[in-house]
mmCIF file of the C-alpha atoms, coordinates in Angstrom:
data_MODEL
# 
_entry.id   MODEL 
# 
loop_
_atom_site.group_PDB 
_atom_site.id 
_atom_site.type_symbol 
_atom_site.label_atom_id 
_atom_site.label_alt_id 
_atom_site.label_comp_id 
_atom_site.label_asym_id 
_atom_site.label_entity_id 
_atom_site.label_seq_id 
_atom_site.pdbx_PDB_ins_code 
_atom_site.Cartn_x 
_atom_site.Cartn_y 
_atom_site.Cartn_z 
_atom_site.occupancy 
_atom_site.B_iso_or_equiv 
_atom_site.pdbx_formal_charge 
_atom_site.auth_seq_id 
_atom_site.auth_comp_id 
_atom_site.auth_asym_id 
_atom_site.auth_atom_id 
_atom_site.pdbx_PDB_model_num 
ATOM 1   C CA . UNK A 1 1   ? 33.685 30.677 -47.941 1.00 0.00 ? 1   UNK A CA 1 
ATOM 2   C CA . UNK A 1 2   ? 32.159 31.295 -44.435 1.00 0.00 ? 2   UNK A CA 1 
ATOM 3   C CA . UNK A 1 3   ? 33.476 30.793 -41.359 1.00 0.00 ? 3   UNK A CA 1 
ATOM 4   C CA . UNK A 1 4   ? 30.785 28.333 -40.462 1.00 0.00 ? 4   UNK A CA 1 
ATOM 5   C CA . UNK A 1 5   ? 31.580 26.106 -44.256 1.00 0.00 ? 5   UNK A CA 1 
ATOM 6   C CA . UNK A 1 6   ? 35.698 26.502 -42.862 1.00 0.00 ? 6   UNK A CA 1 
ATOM 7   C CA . UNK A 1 7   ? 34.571 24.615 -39.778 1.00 0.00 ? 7   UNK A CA 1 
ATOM 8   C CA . UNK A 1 8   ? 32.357 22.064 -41.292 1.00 0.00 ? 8   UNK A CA 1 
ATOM 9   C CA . UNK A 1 9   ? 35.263 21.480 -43.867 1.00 0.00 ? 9   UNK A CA 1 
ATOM 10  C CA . UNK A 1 10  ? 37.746 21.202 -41.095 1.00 0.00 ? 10  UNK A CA 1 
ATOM 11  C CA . UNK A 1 11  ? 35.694 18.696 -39.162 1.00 0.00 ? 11  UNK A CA 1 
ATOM 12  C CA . UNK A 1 12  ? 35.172 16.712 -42.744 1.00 0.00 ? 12  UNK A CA 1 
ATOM 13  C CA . UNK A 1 13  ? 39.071 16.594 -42.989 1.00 0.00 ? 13  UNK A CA 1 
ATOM 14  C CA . UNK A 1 14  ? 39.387 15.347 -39.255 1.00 0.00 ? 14  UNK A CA 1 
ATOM 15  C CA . UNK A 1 15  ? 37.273 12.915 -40.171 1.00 0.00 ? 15  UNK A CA 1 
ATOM 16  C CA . UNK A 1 16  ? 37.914 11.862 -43.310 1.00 0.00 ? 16  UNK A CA 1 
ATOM 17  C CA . UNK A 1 17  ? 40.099 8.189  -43.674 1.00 0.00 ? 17  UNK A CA 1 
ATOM 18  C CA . UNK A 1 18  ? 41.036 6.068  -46.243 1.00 0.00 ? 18  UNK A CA 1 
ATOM 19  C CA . UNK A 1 19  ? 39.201 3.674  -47.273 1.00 0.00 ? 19  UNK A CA 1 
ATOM 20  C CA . UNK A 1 20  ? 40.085 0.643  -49.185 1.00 0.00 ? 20  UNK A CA 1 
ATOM 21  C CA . UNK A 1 21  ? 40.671 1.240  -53.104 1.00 0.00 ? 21  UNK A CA 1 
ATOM 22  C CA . UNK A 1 22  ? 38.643 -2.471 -53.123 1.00 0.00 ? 22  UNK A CA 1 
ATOM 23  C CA . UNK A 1 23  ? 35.604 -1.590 -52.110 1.00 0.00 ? 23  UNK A CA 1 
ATOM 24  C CA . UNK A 1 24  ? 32.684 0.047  -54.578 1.00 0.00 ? 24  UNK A CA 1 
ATOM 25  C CA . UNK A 1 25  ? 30.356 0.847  -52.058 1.00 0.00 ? 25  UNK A CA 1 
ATOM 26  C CA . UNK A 1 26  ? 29.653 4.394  -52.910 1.00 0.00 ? 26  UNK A CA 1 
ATOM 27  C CA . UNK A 1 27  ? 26.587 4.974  -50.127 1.00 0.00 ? 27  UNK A CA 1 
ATOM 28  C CA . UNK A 1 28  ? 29.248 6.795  -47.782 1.00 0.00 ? 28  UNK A CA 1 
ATOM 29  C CA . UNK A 1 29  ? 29.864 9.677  -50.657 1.00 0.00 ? 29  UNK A CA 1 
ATOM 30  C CA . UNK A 1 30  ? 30.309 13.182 -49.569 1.00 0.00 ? 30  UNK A CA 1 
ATOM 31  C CA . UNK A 1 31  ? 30.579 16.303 -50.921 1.00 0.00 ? 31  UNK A CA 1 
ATOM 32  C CA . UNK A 1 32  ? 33.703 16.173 -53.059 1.00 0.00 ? 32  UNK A CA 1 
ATOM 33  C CA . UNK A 1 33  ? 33.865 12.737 -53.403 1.00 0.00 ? 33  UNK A CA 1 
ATOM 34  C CA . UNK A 1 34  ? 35.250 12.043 -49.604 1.00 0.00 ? 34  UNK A CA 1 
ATOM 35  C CA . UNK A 1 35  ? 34.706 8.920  -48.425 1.00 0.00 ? 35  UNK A CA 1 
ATOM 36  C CA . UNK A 1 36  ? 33.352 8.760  -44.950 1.00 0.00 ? 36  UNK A CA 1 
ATOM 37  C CA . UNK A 1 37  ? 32.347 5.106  -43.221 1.00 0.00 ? 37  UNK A CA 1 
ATOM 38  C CA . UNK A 1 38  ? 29.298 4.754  -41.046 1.00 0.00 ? 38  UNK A CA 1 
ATOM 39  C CA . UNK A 1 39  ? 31.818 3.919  -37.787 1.00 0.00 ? 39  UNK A CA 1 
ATOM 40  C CA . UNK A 1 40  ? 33.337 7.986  -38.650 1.00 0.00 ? 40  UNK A CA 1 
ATOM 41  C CA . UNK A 1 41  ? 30.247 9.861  -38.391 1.00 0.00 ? 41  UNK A CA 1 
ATOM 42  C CA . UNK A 1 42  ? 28.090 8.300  -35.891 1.00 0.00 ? 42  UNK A CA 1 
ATOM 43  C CA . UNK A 1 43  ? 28.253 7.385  -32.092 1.00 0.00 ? 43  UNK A CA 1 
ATOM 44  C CA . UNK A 1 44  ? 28.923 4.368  -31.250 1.00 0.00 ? 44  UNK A CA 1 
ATOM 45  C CA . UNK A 1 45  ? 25.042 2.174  -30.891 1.00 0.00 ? 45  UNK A CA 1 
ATOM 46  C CA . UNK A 1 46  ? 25.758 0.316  -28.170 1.00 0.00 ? 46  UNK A CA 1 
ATOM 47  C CA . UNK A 1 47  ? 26.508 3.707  -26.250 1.00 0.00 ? 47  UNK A CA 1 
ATOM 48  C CA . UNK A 1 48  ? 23.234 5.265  -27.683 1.00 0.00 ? 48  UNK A CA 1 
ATOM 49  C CA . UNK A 1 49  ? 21.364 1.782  -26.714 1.00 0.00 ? 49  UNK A CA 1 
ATOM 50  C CA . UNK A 1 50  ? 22.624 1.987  -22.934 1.00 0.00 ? 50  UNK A CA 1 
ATOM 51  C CA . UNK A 1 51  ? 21.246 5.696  -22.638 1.00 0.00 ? 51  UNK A CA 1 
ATOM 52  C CA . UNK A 1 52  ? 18.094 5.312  -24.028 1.00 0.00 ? 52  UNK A CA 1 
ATOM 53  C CA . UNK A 1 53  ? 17.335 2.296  -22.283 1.00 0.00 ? 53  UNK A CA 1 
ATOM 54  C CA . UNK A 1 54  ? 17.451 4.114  -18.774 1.00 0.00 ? 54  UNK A CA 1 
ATOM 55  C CA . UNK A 1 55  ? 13.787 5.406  -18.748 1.00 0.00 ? 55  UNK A CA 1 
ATOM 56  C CA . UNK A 1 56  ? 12.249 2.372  -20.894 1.00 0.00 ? 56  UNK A CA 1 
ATOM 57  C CA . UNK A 1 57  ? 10.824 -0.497 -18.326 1.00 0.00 ? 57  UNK A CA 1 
ATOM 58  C CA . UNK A 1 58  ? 12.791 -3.828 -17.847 1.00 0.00 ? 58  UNK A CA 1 
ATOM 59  C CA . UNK A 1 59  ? 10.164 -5.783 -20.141 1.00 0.00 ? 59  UNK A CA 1 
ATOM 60  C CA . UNK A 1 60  ? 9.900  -2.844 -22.876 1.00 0.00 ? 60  UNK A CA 1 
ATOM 61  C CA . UNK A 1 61  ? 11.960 -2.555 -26.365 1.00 0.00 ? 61  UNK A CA 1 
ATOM 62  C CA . UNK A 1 62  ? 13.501 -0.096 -28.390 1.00 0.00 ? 62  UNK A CA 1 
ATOM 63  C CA . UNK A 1 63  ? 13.227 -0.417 -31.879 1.00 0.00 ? 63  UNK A CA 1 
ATOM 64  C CA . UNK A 1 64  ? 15.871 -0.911 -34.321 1.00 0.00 ? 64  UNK A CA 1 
ATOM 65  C CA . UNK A 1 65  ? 14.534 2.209  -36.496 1.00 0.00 ? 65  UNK A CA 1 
ATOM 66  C CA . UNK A 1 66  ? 14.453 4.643  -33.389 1.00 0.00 ? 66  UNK A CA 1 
ATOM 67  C CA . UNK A 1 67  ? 17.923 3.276  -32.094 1.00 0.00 ? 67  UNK A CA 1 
ATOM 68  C CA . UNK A 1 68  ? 19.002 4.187  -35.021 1.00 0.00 ? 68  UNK A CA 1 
ATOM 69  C CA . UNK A 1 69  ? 17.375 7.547  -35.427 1.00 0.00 ? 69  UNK A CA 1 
ATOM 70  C CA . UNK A 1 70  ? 18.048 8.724  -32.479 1.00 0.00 ? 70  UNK A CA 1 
ATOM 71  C CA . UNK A 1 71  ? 22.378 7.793  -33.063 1.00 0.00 ? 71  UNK A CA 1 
ATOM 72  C CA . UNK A 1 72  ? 21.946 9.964  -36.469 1.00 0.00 ? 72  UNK A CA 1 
ATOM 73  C CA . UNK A 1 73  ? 19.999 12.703 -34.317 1.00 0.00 ? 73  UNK A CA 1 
ATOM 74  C CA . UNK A 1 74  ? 22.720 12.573 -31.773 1.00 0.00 ? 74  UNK A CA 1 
ATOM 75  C CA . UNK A 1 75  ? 25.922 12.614 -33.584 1.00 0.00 ? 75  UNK A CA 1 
ATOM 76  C CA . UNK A 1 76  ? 24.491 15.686 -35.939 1.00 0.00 ? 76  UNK A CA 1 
ATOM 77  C CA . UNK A 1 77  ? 23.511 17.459 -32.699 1.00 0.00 ? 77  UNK A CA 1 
ATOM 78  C CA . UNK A 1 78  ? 27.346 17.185 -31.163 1.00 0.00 ? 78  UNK A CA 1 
ATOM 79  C CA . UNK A 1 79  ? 28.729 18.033 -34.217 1.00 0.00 ? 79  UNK A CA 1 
ATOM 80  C CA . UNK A 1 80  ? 26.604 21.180 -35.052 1.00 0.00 ? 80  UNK A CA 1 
ATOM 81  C CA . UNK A 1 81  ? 28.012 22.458 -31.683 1.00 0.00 ? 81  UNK A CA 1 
ATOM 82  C CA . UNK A 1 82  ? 31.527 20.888 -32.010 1.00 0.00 ? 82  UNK A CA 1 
ATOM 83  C CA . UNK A 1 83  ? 31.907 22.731 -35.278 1.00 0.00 ? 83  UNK A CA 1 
ATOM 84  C CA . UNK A 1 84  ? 30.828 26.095 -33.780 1.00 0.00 ? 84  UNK A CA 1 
ATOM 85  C CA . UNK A 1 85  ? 33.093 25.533 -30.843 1.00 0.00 ? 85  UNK A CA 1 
ATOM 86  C CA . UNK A 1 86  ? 35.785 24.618 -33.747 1.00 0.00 ? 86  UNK A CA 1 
ATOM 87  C CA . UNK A 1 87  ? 34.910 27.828 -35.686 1.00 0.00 ? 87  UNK A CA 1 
ATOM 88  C CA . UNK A 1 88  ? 36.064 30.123 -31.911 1.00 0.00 ? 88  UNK A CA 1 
ATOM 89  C CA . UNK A 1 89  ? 39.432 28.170 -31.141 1.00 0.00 ? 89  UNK A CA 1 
ATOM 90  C CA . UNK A 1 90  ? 40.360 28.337 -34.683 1.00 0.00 ? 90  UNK A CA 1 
ATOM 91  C CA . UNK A 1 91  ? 39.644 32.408 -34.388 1.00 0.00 ? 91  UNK A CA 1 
ATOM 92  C CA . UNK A 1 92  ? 41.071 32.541 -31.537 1.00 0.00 ? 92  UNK A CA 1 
ATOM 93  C CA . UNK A 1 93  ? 44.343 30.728 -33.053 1.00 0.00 ? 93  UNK A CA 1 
ATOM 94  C CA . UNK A 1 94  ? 43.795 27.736 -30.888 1.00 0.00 ? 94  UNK A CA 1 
ATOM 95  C CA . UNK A 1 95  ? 44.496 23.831 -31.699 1.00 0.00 ? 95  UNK A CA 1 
ATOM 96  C CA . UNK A 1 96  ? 42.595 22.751 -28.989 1.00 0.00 ? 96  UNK A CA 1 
ATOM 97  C CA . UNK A 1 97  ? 38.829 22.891 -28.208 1.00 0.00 ? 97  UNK A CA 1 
ATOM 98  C CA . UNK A 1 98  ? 38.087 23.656 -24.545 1.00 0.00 ? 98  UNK A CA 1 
ATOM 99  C CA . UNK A 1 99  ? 35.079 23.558 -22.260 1.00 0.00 ? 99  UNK A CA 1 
ATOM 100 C CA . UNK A 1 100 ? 34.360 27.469 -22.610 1.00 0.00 ? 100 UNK A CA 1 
ATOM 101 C CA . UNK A 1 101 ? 34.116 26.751 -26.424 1.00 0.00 ? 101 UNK A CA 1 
ATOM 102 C CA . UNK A 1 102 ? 31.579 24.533 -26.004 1.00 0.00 ? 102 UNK A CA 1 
ATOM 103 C CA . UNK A 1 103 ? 29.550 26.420 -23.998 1.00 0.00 ? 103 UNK A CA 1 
ATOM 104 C CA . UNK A 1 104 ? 29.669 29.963 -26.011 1.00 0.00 ? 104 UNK A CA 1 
ATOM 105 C CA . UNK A 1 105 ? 28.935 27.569 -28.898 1.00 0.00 ? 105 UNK A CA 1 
ATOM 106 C CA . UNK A 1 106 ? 25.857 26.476 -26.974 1.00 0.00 ? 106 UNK A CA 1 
ATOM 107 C CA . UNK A 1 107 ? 25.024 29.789 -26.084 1.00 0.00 ? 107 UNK A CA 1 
ATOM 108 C CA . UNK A 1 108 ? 25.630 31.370 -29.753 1.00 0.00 ? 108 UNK A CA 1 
ATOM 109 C CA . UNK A 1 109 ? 23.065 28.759 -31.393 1.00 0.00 ? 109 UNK A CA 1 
ATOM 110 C CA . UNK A 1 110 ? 20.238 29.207 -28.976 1.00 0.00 ? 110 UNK A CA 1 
ATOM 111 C CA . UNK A 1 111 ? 21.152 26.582 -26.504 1.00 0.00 ? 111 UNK A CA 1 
ATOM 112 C CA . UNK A 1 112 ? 20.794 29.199 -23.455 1.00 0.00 ? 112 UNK A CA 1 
ATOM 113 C CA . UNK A 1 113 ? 19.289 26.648 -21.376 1.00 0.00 ? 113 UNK A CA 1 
ATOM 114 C CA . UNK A 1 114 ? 22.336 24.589 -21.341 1.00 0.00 ? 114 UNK A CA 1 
ATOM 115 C CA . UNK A 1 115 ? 24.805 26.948 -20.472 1.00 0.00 ? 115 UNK A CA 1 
ATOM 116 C CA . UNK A 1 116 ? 23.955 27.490 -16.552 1.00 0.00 ? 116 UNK A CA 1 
ATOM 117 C CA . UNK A 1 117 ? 23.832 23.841 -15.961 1.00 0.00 ? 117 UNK A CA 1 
ATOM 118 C CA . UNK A 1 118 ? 26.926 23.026 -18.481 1.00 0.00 ? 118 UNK A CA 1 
ATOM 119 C CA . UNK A 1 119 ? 28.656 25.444 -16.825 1.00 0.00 ? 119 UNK A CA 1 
ATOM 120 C CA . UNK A 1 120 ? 28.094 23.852 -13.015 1.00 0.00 ? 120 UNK A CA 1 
ATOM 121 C CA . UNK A 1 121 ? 28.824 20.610 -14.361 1.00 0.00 ? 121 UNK A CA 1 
ATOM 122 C CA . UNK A 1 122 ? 32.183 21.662 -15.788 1.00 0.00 ? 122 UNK A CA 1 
ATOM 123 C CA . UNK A 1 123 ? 33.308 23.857 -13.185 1.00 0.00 ? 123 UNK A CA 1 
ATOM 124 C CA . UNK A 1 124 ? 32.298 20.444 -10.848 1.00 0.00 ? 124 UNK A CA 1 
ATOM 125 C CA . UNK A 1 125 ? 34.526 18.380 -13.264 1.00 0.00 ? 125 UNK A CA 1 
ATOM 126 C CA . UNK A 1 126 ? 37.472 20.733 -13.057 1.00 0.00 ? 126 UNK A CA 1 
ATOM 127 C CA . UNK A 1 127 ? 37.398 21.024 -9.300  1.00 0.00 ? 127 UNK A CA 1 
ATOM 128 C CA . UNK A 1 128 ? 37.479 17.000 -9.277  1.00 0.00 ? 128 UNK A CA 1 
ATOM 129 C CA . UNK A 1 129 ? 39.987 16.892 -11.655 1.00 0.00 ? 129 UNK A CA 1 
ATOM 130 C CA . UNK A 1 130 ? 41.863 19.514 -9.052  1.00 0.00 ? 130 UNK A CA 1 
ATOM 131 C CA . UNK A 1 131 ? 41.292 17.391 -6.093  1.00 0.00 ? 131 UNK A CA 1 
ATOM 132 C CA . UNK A 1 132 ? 42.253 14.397 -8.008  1.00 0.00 ? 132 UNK A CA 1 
ATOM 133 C CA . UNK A 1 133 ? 45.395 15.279 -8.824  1.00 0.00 ? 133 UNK A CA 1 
ATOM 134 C CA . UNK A 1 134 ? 46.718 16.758 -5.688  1.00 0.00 ? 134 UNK A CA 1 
ATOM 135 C CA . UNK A 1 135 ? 45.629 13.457 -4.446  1.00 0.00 ? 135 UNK A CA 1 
ATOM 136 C CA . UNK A 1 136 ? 48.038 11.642 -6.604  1.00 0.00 ? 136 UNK A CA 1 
ATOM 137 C CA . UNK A 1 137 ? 50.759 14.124 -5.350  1.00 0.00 ? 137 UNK A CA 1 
ATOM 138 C CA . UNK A 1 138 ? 50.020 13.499 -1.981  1.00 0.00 ? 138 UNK A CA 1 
ATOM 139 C CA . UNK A 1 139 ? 50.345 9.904  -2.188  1.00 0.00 ? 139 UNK A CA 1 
ATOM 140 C CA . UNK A 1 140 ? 53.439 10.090 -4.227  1.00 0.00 ? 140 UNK A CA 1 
ATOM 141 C CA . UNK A 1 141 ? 55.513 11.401 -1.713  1.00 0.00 ? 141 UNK A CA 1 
ATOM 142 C CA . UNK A 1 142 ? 56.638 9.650  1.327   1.00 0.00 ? 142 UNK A CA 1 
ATOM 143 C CA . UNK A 1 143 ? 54.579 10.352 4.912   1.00 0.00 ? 143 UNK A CA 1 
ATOM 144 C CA . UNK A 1 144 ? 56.150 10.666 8.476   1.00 0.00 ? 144 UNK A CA 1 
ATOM 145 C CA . UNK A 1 145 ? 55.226 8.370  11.433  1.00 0.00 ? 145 UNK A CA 1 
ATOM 146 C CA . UNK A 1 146 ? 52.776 11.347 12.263  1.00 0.00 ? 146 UNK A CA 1 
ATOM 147 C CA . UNK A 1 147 ? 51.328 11.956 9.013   1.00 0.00 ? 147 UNK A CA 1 
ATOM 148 C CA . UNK A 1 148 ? 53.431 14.777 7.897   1.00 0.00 ? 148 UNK A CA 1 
ATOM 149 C CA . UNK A 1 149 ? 55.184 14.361 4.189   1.00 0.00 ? 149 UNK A CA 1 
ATOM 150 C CA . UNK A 1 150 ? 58.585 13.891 4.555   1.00 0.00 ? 150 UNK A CA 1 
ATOM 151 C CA . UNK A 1 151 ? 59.317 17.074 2.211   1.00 0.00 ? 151 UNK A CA 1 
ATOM 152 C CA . UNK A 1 152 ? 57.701 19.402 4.976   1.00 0.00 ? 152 UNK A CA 1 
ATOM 153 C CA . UNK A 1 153 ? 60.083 18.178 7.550   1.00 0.00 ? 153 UNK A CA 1 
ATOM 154 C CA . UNK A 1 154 ? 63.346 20.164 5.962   1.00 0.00 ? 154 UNK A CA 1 
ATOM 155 C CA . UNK A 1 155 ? 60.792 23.254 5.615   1.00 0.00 ? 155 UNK A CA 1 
ATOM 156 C CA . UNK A 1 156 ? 60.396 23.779 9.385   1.00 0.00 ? 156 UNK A CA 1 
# 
């Protein structure tokens, strides 16, 4: 089995829930006879409907066909490069998927535009994340009259 079938089979069993013994709806059927429901393999199509209704004008519509087109188009894309980014932490004996996966998994499938401004964007989002949290320190401990933390009083 390659690497890239051990990913897509790991993803399948991340996925993959019960369903109800009851029902004999058998239009979910995967490979193996895994049941996967709709809800498991696709966005969400209100989330898809609020995106794609940013460049459309006020008085135009969307159609129910390309709504839902564009949620299978989607949700294929981010797992082709979620399994690839799967495929490196896995390699790299990792149980969690980071940002650099995802962005040598862009880069390994041909996605070399992305990278550059994936990578701004993330190093952005870390640097917030940063900020944010020091900012939560900061408020959690208690401030002088004069604006100093009480902590940095005993270090002078």
């Amino acid at each position: 089995m390659s690497n890239s079938e051990d990913s897509q089979q790991y993803l399948n069993d991340m996925l993959v829930k019960e369903e109800d013994e009851a029902s004999g709806d058998d239009s979910d059927k995967q490979d193996g006879g895994i049941m996967l429901r709709e809800q498991d393999r696709f966005l969400p199509i209100c989330n898809i409907i609020k995106i794609m209704k940013v460049p459309v004008p006020q008085n135009g519509k969307i159609a129910k066909d390309a709504r839902e087109c564009i949620q299978e188009c989607v949700s294929e894309f981010i797992s082709f490069i979620s399994s690839e980014a799967i495929e490196r932490s896995v390699a790299e004996n990792r149980k969690t998927v980071n940002g650099d996966d995802l962005l040598v998994a862009f880069s390994n499938l041909g996605f070399d535009n992305y990278v550059e401004p994936l990578s701004i964007y993330l190093q952005k989002y870390r640097e917030s994340n940063k900020s944010d949290r020091n900012l939560f320190l900061d408020a959690s401990y208690p401030h002088n009259e004069d604006g100093t933390s009480a902590n940095d009083a005993g270090k002078q």
